[in-house]
PyMOL Python script that loads the backbone (N, CA, C, O; Angstrom):
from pymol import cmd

cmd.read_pdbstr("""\
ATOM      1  N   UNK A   1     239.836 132.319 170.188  1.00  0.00           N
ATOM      2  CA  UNK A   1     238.709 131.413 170.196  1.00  0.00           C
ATOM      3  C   UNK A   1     239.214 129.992 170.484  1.00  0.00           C
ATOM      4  O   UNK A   1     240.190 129.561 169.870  1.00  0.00           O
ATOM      5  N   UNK A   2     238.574 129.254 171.401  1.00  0.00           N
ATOM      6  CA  UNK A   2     238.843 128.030 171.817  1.00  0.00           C
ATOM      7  C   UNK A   2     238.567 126.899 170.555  1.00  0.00           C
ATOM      8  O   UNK A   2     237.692 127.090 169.710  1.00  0.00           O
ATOM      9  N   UNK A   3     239.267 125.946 170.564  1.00  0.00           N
ATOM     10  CA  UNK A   3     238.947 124.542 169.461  1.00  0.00           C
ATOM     11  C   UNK A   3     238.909 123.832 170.083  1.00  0.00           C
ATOM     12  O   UNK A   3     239.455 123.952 171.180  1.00  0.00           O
ATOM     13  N   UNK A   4     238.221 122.663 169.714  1.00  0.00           N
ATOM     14  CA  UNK A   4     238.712 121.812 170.307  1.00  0.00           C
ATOM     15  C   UNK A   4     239.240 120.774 169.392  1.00  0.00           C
ATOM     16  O   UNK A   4     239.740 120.971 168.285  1.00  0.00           O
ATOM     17  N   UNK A   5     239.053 119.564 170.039  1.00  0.00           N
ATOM     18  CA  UNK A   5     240.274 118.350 169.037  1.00  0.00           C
ATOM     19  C   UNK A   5     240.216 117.976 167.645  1.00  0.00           C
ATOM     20  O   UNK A   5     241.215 117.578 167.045  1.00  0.00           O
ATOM     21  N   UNK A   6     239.274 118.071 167.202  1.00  0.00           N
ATOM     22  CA  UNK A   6     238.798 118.214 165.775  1.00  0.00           C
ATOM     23  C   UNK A   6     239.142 119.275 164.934  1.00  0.00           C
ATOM     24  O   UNK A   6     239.041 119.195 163.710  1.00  0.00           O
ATOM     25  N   UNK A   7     239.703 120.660 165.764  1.00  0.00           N
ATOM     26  CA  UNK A   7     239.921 121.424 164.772  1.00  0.00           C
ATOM     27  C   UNK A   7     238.815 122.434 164.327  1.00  0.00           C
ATOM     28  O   UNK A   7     239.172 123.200 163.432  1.00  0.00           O
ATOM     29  N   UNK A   8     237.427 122.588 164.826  1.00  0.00           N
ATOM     30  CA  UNK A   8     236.019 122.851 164.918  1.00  0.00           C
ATOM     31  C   UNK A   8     235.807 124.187 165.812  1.00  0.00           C
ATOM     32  O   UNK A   8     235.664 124.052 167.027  1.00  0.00           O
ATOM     33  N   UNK A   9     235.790 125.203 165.347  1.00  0.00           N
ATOM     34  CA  UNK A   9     235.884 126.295 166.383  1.00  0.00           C
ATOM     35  C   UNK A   9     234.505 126.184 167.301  1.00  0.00           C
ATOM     36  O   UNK A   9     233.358 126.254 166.860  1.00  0.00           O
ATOM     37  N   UNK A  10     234.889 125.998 168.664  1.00  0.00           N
ATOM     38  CA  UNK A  10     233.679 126.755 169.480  1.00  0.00           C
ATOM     39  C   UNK A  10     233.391 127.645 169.819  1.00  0.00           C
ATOM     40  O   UNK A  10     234.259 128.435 169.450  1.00  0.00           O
ATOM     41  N   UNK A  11     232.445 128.291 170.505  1.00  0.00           N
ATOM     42  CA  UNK A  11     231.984 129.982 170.416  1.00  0.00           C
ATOM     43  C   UNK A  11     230.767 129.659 171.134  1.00  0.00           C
ATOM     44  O   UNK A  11     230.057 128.957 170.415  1.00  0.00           O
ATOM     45  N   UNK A  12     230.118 129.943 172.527  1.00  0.00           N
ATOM     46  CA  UNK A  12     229.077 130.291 173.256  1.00  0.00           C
ATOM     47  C   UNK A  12     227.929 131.388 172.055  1.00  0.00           C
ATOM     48  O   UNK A  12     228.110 132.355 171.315  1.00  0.00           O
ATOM     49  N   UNK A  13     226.686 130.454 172.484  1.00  0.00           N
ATOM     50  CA  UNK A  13     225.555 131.320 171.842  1.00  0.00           C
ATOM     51  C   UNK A  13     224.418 131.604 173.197  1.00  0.00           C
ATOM     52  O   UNK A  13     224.465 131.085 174.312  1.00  0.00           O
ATOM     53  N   UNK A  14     223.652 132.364 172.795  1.00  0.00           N
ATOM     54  CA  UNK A  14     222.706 132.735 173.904  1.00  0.00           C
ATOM     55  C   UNK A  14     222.098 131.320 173.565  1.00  0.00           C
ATOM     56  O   UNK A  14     222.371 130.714 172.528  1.00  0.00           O
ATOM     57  N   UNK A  15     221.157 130.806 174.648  1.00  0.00           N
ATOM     58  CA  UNK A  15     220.330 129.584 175.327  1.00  0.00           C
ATOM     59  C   UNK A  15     219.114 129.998 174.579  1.00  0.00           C
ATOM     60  O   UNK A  15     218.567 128.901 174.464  1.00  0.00           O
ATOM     61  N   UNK A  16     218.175 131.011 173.882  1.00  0.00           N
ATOM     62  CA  UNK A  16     217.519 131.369 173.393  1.00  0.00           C
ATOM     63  C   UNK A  16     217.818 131.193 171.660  1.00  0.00           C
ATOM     64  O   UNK A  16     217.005 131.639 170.850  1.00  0.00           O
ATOM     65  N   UNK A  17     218.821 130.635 171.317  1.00  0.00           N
ATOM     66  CA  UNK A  17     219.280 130.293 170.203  1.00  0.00           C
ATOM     67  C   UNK A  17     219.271 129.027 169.567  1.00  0.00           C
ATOM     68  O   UNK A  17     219.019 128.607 168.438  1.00  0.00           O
ATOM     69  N   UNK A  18     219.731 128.415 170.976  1.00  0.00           N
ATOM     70  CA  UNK A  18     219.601 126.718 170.566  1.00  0.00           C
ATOM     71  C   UNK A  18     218.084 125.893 170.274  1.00  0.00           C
ATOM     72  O   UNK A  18     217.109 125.878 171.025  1.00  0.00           O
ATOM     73  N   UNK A  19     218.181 125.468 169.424  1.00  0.00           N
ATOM     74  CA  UNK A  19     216.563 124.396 168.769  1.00  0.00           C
ATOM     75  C   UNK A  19     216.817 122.933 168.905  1.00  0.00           C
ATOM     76  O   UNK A  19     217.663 122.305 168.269  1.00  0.00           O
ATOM     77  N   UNK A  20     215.992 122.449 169.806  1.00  0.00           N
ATOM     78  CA  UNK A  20     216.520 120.690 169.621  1.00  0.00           C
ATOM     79  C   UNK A  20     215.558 120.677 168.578  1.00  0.00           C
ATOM     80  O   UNK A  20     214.597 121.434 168.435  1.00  0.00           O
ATOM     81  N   UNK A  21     216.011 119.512 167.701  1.00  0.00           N
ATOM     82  CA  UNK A  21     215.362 119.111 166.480  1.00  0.00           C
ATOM     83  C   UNK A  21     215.207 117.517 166.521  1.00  0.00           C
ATOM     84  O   UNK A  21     214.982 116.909 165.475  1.00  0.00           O
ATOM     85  N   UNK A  22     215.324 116.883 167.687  1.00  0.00           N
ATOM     86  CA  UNK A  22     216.000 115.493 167.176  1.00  0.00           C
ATOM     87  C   UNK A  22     214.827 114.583 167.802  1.00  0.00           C
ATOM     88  O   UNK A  22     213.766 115.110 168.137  1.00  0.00           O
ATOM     89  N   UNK A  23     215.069 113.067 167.965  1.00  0.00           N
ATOM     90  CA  UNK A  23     213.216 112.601 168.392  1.00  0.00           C
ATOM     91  C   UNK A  23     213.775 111.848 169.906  1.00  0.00           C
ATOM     92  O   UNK A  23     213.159 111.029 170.587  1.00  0.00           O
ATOM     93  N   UNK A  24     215.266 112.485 170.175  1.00  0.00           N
ATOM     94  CA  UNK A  24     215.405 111.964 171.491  1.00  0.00           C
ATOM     95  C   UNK A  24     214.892 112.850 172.439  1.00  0.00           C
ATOM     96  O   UNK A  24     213.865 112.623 173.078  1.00  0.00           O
ATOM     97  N   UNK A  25     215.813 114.198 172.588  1.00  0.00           N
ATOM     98  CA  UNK A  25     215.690 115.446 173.547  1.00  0.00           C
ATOM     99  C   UNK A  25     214.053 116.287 173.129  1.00  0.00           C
ATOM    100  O   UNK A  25     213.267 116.675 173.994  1.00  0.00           O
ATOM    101  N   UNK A  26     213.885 116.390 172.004  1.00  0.00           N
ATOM    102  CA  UNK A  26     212.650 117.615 171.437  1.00  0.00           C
ATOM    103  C   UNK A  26     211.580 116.999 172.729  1.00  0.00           C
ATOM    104  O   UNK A  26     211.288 117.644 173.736  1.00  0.00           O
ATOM    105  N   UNK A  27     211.079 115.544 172.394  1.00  0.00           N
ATOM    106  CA  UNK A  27     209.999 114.860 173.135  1.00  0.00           C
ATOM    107  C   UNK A  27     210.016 115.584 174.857  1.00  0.00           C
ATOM    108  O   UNK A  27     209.256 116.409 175.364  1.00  0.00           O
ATOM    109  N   UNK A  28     210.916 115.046 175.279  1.00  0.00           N
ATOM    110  CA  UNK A  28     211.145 115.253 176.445  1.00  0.00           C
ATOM    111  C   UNK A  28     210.773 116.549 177.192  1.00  0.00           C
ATOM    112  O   UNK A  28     209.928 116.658 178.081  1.00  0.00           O
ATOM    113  N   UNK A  29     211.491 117.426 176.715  1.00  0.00           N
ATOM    114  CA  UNK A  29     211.602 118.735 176.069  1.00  0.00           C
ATOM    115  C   UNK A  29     209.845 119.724 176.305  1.00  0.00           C
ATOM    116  O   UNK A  29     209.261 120.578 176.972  1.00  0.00           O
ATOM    117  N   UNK A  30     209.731 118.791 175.203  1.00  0.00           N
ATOM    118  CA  UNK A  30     208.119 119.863 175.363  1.00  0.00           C
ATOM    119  C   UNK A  30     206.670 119.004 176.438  1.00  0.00           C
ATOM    120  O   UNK A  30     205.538 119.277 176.836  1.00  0.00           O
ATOM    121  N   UNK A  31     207.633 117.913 176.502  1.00  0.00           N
ATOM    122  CA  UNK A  31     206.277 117.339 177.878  1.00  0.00           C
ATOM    123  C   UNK A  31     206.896 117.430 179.162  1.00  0.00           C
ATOM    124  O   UNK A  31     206.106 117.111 180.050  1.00  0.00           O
ATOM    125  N   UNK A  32     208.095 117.772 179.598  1.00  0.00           N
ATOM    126  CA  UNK A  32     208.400 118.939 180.655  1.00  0.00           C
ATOM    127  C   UNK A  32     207.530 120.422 180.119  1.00  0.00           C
ATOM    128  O   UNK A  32     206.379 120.501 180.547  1.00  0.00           O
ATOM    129  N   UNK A  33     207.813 121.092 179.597  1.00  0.00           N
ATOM    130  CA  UNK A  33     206.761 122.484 178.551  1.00  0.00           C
ATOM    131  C   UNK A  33     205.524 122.572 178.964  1.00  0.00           C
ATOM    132  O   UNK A  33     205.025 123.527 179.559  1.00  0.00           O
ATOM    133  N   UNK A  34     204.861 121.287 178.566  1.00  0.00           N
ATOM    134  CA  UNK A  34     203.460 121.121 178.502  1.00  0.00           C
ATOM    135  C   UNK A  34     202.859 120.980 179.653  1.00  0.00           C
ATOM    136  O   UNK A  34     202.083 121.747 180.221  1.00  0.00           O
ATOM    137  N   UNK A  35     203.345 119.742 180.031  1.00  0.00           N
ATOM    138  CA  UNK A  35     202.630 118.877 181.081  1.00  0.00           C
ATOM    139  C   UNK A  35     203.273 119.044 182.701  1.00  0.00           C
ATOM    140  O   UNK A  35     202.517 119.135 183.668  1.00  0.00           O
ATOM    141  N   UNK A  36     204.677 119.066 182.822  1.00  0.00           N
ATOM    142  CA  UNK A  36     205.480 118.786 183.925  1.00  0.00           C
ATOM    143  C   UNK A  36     205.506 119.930 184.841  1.00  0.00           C
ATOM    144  O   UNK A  36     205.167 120.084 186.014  1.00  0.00           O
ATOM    145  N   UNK A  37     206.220 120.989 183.576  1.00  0.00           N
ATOM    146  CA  UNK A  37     205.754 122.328 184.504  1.00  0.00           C
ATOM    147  C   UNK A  37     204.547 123.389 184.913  1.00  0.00           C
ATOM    148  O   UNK A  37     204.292 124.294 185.708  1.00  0.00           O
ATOM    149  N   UNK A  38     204.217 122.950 184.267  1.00  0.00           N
ATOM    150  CA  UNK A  38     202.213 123.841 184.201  1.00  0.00           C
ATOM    151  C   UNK A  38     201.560 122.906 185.591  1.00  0.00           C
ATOM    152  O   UNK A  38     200.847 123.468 186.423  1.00  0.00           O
ATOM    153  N   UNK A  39     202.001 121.071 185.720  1.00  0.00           N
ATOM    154  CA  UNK A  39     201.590 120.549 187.004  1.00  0.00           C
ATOM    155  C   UNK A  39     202.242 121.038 188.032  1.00  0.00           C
ATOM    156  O   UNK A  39     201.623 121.354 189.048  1.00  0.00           O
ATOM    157  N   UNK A  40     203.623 121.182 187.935  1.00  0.00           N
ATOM    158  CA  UNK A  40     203.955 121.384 189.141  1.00  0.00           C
ATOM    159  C   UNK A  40     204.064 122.924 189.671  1.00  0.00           C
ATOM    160  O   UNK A  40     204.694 123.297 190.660  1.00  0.00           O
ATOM    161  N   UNK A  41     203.297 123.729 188.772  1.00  0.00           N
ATOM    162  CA  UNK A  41     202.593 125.470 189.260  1.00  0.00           C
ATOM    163  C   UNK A  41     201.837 125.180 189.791  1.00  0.00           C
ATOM    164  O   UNK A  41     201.581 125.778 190.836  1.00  0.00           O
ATOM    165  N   UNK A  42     201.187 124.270 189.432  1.00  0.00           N
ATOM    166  CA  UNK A  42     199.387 123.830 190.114  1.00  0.00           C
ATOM    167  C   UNK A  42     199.476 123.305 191.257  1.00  0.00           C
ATOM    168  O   UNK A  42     198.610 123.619 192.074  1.00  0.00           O
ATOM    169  N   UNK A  43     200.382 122.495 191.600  1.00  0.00           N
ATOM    170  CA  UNK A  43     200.633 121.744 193.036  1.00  0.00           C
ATOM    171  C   UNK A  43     201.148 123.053 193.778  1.00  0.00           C
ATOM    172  O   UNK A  43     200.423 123.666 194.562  1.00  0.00           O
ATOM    173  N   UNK A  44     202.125 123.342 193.551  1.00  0.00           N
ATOM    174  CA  UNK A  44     202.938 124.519 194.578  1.00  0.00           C
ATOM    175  C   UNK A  44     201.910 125.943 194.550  1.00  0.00           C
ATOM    176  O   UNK A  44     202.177 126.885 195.295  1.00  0.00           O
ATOM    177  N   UNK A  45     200.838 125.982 193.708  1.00  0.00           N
ATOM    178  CA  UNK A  45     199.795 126.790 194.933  1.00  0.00           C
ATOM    179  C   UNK A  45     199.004 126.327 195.497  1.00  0.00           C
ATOM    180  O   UNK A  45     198.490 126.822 196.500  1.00  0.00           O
ATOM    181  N   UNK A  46     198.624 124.951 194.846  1.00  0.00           N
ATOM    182  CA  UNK A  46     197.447 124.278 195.622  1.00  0.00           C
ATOM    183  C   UNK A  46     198.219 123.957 197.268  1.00  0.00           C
ATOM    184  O   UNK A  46     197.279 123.580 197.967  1.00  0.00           O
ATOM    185  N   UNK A  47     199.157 123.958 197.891  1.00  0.00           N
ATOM    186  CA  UNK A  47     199.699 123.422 198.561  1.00  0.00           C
ATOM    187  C   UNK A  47     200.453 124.166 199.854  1.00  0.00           C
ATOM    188  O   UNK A  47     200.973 123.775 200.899  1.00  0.00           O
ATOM    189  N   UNK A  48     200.157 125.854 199.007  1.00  0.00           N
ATOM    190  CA  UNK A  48     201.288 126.746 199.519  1.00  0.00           C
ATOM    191  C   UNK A  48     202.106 126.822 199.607  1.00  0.00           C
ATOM    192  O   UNK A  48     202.432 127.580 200.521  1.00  0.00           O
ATOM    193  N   UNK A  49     203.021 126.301 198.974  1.00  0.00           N
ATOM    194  CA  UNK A  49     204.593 126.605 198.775  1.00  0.00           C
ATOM    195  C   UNK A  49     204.654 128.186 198.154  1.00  0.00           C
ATOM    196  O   UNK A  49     205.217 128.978 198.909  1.00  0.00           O
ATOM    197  N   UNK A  50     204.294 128.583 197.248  1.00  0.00           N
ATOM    198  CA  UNK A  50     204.019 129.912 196.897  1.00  0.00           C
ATOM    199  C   UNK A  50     204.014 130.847 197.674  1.00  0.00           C
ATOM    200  O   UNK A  50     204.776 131.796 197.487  1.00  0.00           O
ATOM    201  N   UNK A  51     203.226 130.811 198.646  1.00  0.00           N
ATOM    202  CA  UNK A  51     203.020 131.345 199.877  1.00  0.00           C
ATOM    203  C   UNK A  51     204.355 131.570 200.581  1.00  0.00           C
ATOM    204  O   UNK A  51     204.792 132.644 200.994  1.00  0.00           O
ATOM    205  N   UNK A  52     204.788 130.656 200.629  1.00  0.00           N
ATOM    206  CA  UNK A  52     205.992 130.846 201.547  1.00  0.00           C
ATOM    207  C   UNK A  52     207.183 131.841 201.238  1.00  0.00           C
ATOM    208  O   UNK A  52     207.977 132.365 202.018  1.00  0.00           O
ATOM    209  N   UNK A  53     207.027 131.978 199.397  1.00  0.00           N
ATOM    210  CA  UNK A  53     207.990 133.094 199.400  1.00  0.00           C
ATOM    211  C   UNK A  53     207.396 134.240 199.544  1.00  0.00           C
ATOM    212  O   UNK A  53     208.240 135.136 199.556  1.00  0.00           O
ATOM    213  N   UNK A  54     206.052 134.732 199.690  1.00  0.00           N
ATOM    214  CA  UNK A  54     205.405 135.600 200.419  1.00  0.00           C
ATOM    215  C   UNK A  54     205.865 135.613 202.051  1.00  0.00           C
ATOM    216  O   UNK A  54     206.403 136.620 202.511  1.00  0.00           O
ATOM    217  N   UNK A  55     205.664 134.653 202.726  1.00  0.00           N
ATOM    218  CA  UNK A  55     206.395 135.038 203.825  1.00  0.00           C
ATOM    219  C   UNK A  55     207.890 135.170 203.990  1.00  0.00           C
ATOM    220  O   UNK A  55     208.595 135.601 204.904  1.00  0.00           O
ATOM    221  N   UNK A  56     208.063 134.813 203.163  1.00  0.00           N
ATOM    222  CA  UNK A  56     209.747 134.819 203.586  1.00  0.00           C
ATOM    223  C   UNK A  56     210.138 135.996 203.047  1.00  0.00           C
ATOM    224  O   UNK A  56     211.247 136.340 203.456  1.00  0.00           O
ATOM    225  N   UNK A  57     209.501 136.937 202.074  1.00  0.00           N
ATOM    226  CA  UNK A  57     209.787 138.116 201.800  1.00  0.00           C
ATOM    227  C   UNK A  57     209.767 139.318 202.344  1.00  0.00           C
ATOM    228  O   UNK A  57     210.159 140.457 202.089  1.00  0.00           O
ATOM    229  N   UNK A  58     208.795 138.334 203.747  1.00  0.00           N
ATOM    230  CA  UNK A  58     207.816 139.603 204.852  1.00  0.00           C
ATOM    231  C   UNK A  58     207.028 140.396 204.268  1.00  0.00           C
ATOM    232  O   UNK A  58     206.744 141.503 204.725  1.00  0.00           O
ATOM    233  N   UNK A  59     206.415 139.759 202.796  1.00  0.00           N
ATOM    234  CA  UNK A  59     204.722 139.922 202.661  1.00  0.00           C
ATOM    235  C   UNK A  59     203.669 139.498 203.338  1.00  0.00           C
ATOM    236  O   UNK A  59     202.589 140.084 203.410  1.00  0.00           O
ATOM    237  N   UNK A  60     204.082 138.040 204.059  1.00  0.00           N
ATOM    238  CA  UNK A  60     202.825 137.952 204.236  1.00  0.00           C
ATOM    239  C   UNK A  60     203.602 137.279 205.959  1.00  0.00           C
ATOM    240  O   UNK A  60     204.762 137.136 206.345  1.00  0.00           O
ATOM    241  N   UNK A  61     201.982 136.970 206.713  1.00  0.00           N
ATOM    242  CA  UNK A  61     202.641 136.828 207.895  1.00  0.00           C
ATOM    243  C   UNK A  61     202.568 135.620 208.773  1.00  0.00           C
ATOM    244  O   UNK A  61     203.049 135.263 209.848  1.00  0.00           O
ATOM    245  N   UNK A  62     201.539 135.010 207.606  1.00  0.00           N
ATOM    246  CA  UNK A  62     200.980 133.037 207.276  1.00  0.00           C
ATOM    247  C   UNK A  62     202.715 132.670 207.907  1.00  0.00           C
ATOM    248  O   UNK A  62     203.788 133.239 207.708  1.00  0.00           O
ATOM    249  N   UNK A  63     202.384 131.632 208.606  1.00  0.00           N
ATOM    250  CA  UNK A  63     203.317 130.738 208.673  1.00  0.00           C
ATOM    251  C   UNK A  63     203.925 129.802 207.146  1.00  0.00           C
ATOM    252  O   UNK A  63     203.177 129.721 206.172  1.00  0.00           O
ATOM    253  N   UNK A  64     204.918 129.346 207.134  1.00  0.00           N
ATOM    254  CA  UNK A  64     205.207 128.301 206.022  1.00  0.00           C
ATOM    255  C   UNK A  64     204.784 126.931 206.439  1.00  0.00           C
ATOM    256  O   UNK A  64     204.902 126.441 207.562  1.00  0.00           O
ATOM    257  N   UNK A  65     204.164 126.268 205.138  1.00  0.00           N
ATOM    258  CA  UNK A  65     203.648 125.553 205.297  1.00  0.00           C
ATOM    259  C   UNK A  65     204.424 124.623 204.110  1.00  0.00           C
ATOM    260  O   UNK A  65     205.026 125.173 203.188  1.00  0.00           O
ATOM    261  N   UNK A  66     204.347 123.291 204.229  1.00  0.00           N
ATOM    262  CA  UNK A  66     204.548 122.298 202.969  1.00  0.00           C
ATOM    263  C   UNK A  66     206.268 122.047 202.632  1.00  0.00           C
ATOM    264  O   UNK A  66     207.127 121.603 203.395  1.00  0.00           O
ATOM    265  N   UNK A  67     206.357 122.352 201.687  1.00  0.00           N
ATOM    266  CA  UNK A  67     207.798 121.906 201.529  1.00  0.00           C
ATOM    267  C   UNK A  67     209.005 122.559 201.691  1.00  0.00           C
ATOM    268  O   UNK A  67     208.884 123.626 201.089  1.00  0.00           O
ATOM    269  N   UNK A  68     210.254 122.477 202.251  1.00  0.00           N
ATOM    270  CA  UNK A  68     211.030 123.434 202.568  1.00  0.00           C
ATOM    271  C   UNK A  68     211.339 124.328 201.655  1.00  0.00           C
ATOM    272  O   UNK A  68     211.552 123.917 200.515  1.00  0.00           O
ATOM    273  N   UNK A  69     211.455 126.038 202.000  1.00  0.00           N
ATOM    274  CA  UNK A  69     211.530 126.714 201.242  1.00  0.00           C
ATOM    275  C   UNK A  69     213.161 126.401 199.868  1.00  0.00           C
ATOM    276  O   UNK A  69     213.162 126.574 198.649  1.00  0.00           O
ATOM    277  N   UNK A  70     214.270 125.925 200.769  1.00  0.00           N
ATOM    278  CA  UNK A  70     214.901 125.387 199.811  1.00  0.00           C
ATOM    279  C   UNK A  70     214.883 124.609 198.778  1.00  0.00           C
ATOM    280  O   UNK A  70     215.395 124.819 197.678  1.00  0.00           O
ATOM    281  N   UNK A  71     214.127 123.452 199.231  1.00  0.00           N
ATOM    282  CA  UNK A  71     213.713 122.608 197.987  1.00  0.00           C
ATOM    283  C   UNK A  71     213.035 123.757 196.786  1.00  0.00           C
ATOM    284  O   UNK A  71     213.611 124.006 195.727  1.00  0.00           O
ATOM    285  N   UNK A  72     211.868 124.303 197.152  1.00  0.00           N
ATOM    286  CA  UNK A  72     211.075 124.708 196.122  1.00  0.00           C
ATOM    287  C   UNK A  72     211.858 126.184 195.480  1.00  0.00           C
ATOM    288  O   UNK A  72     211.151 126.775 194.664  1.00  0.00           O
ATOM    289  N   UNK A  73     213.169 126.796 195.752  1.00  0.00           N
ATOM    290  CA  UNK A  73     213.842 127.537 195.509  1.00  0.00           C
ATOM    291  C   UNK A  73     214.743 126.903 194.190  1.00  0.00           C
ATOM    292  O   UNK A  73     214.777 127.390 193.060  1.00  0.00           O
ATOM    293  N   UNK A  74     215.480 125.644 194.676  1.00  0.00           N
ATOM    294  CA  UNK A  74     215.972 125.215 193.980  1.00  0.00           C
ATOM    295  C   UNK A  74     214.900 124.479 192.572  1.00  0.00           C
ATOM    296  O   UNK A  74     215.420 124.440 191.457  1.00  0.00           O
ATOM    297  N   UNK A  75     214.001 124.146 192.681  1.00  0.00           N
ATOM    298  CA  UNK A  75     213.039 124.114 191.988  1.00  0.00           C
ATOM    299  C   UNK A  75     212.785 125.011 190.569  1.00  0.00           C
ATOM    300  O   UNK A  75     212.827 124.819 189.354  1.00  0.00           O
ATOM    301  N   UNK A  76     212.474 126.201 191.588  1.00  0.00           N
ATOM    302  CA  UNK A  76     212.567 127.325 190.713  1.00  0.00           C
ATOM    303  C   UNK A  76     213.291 127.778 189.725  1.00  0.00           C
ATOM    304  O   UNK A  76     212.827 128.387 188.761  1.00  0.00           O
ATOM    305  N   UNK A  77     214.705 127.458 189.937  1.00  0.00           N
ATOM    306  CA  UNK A  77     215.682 127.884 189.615  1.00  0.00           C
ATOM    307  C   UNK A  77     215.578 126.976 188.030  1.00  0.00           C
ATOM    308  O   UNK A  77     215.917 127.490 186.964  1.00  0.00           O
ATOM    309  N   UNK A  78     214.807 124.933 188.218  1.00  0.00           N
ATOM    310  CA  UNK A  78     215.172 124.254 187.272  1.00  0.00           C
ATOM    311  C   UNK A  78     214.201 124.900 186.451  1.00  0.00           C
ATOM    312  O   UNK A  78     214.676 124.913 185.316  1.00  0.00           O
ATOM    313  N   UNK A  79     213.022 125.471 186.457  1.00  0.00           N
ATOM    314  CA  UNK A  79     212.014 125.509 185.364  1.00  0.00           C
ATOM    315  C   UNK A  79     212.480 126.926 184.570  1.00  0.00           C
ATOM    316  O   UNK A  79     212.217 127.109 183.382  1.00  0.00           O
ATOM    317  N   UNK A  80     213.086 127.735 185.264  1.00  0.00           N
ATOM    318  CA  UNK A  80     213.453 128.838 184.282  1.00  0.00           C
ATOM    319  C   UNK A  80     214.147 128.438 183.114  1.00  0.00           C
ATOM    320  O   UNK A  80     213.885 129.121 182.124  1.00  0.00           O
ATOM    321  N   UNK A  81     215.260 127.178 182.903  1.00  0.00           N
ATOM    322  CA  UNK A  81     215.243 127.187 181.743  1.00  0.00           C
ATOM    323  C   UNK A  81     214.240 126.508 180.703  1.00  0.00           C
ATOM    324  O   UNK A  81     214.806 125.987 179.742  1.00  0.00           O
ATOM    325  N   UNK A  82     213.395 126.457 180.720  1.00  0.00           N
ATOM    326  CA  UNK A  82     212.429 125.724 179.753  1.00  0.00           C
ATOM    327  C   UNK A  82     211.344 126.987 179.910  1.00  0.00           C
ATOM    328  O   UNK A  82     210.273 126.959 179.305  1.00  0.00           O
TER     329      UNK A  82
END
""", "prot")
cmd.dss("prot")
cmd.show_as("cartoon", "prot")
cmd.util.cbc("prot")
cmd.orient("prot")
């Protein structure tokens, strides 16, 4: 098991474990939760970005429209953790 300089053993926990409790990160935290990501579901269908991974899956046969499929990939990727 790794230490570090203190002498304090560290040890990886699942991401489903950790609780912010504090009045810096918690805030932040749940109005990304609330507000940030629930808007930006609402934009990326109002807009068709959604769509596009329908086409790009060769579901669908709509052209892409709106923002590059990379951007909104990488996107994706940030809201899974919250």
């Amino acid at each position: 098991m790794a230490q570090n300089t203190a002498g304090h053993p560290i040890h990886p926990v699942p991401f489903t474990d950790v609780h912010m409790t504090d009045m810096f990160w918690l805030p932040r935290i749940e109005t990304n939760r609330a507000v940030t990501i629930p808007h930006a579901f609402k934009m990326n269908e109002e807009t068709s970005r959604v769509e596009n991974f329908a086409f790009g899956g060769g579901l669908s046969d709509k052209e892409p429209q709106g923002i590059c499929l990379f951007k909104y990939a990488r996107w994706c990727t940030f809201v899974t953790f919250f």
